[in-house]
ROBASE-944779 format. One line per 4 residues: number of its first residue (from 1); their letters; for each residue x, y negated, z negated of N, C-alpha, C, O. Coordinates in Angstrom, 1 decimal. Layout:
NUM> a> X/Y/Z/X/Y/Z/X/Y/Z/X/Y/Z; ...;
***
This chain:
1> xxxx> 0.8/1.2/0.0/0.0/0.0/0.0/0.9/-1.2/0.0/1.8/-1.4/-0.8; 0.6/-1.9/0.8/1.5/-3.7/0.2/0.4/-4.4/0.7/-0.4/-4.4/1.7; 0.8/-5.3/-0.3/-0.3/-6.5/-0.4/0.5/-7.8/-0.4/1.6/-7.9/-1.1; -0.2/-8.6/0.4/0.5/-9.6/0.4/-0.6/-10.9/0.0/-1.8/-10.9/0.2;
5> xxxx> 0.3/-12.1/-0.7/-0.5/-13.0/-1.1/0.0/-14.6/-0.9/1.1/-14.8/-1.4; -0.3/-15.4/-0.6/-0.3/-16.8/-0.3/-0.7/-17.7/-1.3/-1.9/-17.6/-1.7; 0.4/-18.8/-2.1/-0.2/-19.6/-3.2/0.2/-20.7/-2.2/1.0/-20.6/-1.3; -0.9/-22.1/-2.9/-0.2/-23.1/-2.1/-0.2/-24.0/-3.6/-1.1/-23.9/-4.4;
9> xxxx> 0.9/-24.9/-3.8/1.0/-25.4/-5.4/1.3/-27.0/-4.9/1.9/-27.3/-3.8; 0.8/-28.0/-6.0/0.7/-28.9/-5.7/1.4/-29.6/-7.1/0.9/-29.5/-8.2; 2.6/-30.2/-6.8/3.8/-30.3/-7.8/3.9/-32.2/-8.5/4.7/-33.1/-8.4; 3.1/-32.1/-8.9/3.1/-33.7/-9.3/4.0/-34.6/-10.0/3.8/-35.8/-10.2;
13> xxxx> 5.3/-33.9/-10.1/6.1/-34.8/-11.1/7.4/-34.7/-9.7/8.5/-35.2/-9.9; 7.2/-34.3/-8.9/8.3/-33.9/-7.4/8.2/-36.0/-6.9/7.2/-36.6/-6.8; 9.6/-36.4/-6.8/9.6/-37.6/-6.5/10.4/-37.8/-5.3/10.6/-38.9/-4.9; 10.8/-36.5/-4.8/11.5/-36.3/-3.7/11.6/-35.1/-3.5/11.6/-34.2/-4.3;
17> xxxx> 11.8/-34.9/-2.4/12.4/-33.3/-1.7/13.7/-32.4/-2.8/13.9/-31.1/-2.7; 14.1/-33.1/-3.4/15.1/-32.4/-4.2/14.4/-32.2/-5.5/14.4/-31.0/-5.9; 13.9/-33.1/-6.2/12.9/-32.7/-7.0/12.2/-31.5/-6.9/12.0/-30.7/-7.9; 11.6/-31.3/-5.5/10.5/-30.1/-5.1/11.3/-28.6/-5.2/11.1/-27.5/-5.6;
21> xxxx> 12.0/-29.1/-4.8/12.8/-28.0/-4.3/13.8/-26.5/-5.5/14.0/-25.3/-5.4; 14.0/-27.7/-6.6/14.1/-27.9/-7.6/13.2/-26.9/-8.1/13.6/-25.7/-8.1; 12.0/-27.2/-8.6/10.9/-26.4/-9.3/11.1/-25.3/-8.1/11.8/-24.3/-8.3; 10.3/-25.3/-6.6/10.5/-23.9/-6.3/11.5/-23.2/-6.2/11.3/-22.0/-6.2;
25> xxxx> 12.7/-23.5/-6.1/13.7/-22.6/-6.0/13.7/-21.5/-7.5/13.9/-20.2/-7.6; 13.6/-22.4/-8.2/13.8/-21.9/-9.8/12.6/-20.4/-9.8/12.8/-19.3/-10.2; 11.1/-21.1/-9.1/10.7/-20.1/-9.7/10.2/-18.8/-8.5/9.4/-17.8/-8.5; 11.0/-19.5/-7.3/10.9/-18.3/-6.4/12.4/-17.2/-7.2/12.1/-16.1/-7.4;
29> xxxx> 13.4/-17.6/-7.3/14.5/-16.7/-7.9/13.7/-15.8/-9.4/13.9/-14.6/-9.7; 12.9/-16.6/-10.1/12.6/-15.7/-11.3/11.6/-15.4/-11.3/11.1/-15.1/-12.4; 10.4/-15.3/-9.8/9.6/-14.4/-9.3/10.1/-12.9/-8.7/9.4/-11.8/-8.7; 11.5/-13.2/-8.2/12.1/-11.9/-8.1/12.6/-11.6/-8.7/13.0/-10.4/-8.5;
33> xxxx> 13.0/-12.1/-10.0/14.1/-10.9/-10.8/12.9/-10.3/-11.6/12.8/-9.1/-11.6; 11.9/-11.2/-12.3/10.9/-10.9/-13.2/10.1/-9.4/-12.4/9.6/-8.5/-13.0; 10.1/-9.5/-11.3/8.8/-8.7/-10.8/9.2/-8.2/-9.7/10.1/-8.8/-9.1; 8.9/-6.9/-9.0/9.0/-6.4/-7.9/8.4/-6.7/-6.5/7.6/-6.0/-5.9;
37> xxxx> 8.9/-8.1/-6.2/7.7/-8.8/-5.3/9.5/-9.4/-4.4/10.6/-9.5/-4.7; 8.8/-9.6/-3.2/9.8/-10.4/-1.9/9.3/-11.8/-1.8/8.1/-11.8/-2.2; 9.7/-13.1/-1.5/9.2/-14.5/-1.8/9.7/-15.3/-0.7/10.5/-14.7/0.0; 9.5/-16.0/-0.6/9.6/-17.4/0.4/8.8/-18.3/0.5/7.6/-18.0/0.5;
41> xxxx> 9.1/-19.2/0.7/8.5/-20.4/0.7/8.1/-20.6/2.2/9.0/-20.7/3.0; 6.6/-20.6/2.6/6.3/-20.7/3.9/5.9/-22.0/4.9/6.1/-22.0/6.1; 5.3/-23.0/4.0/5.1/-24.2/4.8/5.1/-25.3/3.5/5.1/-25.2/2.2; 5.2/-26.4/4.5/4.9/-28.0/3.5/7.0/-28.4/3.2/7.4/-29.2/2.3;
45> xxxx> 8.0/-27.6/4.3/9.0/-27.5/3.4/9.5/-28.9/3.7/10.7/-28.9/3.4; 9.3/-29.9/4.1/9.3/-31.6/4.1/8.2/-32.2/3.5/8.0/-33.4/3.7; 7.5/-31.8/2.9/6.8/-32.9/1.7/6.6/-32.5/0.8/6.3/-31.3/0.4; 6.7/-33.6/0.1/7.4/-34.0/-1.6/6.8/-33.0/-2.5/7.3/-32.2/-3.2;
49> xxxx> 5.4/-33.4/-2.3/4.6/-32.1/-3.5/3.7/-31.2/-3.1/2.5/-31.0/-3.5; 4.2/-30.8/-2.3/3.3/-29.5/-1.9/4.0/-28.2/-1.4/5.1/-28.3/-0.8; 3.7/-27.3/-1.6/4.2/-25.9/-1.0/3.4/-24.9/-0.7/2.2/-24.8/-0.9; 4.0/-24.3/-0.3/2.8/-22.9/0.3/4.1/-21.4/0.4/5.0/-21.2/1.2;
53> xxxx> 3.7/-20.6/-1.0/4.6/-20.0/-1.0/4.1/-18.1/-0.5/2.9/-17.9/-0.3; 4.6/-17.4/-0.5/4.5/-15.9/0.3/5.0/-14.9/-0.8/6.1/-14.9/-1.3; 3.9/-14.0/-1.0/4.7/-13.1/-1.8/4.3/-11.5/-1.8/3.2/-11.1/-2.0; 5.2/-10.5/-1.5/4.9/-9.5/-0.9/5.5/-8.1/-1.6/6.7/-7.8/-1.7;
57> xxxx> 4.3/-7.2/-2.2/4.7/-5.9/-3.2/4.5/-4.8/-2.0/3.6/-5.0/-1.2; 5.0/-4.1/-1.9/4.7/-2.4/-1.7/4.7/-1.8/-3.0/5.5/-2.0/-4.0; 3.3/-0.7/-2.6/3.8/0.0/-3.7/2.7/1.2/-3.3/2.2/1.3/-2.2; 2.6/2.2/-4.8/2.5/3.5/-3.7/0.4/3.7/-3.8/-0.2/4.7/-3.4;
61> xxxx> -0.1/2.5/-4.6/-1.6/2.8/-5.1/-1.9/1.2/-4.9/-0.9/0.5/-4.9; -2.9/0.8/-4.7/-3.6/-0.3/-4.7/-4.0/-0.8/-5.8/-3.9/-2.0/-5.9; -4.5/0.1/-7.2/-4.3/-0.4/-8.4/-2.7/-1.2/-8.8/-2.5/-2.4/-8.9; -1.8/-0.2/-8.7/-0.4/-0.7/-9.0/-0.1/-2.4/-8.3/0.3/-3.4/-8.9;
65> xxxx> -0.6/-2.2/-7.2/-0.2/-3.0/-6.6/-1.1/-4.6/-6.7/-0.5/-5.6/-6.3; -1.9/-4.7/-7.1/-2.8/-5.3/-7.6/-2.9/-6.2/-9.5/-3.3/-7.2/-10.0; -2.3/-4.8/-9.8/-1.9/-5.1/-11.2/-0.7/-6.1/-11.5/-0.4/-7.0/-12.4; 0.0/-5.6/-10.3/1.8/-6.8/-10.5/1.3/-8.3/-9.4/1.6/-9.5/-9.5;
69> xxxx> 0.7/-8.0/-8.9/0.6/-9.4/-8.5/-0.6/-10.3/-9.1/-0.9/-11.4/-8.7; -1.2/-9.8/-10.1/-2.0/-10.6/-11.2/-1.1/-10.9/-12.3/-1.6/-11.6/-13.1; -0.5/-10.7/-12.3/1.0/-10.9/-13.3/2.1/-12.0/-12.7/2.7/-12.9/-13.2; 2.1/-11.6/-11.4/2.5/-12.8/-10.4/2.1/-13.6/-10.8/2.6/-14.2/-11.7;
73> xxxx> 1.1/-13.9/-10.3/-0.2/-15.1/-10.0/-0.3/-15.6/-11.3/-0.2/-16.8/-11.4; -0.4/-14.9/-12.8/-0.4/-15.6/-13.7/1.0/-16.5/-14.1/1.1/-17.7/-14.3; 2.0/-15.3/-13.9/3.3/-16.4/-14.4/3.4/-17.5/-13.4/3.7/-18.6/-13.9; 3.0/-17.5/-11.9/3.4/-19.0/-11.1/2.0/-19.9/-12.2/2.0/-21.0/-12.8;
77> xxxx> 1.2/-19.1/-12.2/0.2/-20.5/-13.1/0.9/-21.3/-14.4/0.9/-22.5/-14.7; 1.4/-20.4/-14.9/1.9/-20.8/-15.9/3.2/-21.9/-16.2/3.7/-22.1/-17.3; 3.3/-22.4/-15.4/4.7/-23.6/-15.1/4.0/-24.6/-15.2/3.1/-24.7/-14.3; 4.1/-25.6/-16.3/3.1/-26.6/-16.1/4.1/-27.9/-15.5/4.0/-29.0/-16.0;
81> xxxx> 5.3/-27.3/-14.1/5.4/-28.0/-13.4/4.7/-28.6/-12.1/4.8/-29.7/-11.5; 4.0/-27.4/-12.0/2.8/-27.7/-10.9/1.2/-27.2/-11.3/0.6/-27.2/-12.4; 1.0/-27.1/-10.1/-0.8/-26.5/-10.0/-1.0/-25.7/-9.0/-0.4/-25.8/-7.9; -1.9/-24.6/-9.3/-1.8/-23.7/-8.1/-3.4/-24.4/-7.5/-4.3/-24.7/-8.3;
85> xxxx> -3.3/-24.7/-6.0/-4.4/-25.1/-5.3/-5.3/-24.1/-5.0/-6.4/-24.1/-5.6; -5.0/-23.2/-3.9/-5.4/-22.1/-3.7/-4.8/-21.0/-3.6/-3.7/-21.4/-3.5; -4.8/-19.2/-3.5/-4.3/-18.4/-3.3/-5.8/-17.6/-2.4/-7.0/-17.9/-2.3; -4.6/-16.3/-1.7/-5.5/-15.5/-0.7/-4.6/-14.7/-0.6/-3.5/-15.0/-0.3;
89> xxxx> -5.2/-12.9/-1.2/-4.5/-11.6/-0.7/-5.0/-11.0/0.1/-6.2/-10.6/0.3; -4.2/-10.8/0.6/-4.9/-9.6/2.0/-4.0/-8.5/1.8/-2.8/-8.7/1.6; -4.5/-7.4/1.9/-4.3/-5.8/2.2/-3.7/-5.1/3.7/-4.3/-5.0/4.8; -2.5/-5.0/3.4/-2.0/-4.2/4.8/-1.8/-2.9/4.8/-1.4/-2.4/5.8;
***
Protein backbone atom coordinates (compact mmCIF):
# COMPACT_ATOMS: atom_id res chain seq x y z
CA UNK A 1 0.00 0.00 0.00
CA UNK A 2 1.53 3.69 -0.17
CA UNK A 3 -0.28 6.53 0.37
CA UNK A 4 0.54 9.63 -0.37
CA UNK A 5 -0.51 12.95 1.05
CA UNK A 6 -0.28 16.81 0.26
CA UNK A 7 -0.16 19.61 3.21
CA UNK A 8 -0.25 23.05 2.08
CA UNK A 9 0.96 25.43 5.36
CA UNK A 10 0.72 28.93 5.70
CA UNK A 11 3.76 30.26 7.75
CA UNK A 12 3.05 33.69 9.34
CA UNK A 13 6.13 34.83 11.12
CA UNK A 14 8.33 33.93 7.43
CA UNK A 15 9.60 37.58 6.47
CA UNK A 16 11.48 36.26 3.69
CA UNK A 17 12.39 33.28 1.72
CA UNK A 18 15.14 32.38 4.21
CA UNK A 19 12.94 32.71 6.96
CA UNK A 20 10.47 30.06 5.11
CA UNK A 21 12.79 28.01 4.26
CA UNK A 22 14.06 27.91 7.61
CA UNK A 23 10.95 26.44 9.27
CA UNK A 24 10.51 23.94 6.26
CA UNK A 25 13.74 22.61 6.03
CA UNK A 26 13.82 21.94 9.78
CA UNK A 27 10.66 20.09 9.74
CA UNK A 28 10.89 18.30 6.42
CA UNK A 29 14.54 16.66 7.93
CA UNK A 30 12.57 15.66 11.35
CA UNK A 31 9.63 14.39 9.28
CA UNK A 32 12.08 11.89 8.12
CA UNK A 33 14.09 10.93 10.78
CA UNK A 34 10.91 10.88 13.24
CA UNK A 35 8.76 8.72 10.83
CA UNK A 36 8.97 6.36 7.87
CA UNK A 37 7.75 8.80 5.28
CA UNK A 38 9.81 10.35 1.88
CA UNK A 39 9.23 14.53 1.77
CA UNK A 40 9.59 17.43 -0.39
CA UNK A 41 8.49 20.36 -0.74
CA UNK A 42 6.28 20.74 -3.87
CA UNK A 43 5.10 24.20 -4.85
CA UNK A 44 4.95 27.99 -3.48
CA UNK A 45 9.00 27.46 -3.43
CA UNK A 46 9.35 31.57 -4.11
CA UNK A 47 6.81 32.85 -1.66
CA UNK A 48 7.37 33.95 1.61
CA UNK A 49 4.57 32.12 3.54
CA UNK A 50 3.27 29.50 1.92
CA UNK A 51 4.24 25.95 1.05
CA UNK A 52 2.82 22.91 -0.29
CA UNK A 53 4.58 20.01 1.03
CA UNK A 54 4.52 15.88 -0.28
CA UNK A 55 4.68 13.09 1.81
CA UNK A 56 4.90 9.49 0.93
CA UNK A 57 4.67 5.93 3.17
CA UNK A 58 4.69 2.40 1.75
CA UNK A 59 3.82 0.02 3.75
CA UNK A 60 2.52 -3.51 3.67
CA UNK A 61 -1.58 -2.80 5.12
CA UNK A 62 -3.58 0.31 4.68
CA UNK A 63 -4.29 0.37 8.44
CA UNK A 64 -0.36 0.71 8.98
CA UNK A 65 -0.20 3.03 6.59
CA UNK A 66 -2.79 5.30 7.65
CA UNK A 67 -1.91 5.10 11.22
CA UNK A 68 1.82 6.81 10.47
CA UNK A 69 0.56 9.44 8.49
CA UNK A 70 -1.95 10.63 11.22
CA UNK A 71 0.96 10.94 13.31
CA UNK A 72 2.48 12.80 10.42
CA UNK A 73 -0.19 15.10 10.04
CA UNK A 74 -0.45 15.57 13.74
CA UNK A 75 3.34 16.35 14.37
CA UNK A 76 3.41 18.96 11.05
CA UNK A 77 0.18 20.53 13.14
CA UNK A 78 1.94 20.76 15.94
CA UNK A 79 4.74 23.60 15.11
CA UNK A 80 3.08 26.57 16.10
CA UNK A 81 5.41 27.96 13.39
CA UNK A 82 2.81 27.65 10.87
CA UNK A 83 -0.81 26.46 10.00
CA UNK A 84 -1.82 23.70 8.10
CA UNK A 85 -4.40 25.12 5.30
CA UNK A 86 -5.39 22.07 3.73
CA UNK A 87 -4.32 18.37 3.25
CA UNK A 88 -5.55 15.53 0.69
CA UNK A 89 -4.51 11.62 0.72
CA UNK A 90 -4.90 9.61 -1.98
CA UNK A 91 -4.31 5.77 -2.16
CA UNK A 92 -1.95 4.24 -4.81
Amino acid sequence: MILYMECEFFIPTAHSLKDKRAVVKSMLTRSKQKFNVSTAEIDHQNVWQRTRLAFVIVSSSKEVADNEMAQVLYYLESNPAWECLEFEKEYL
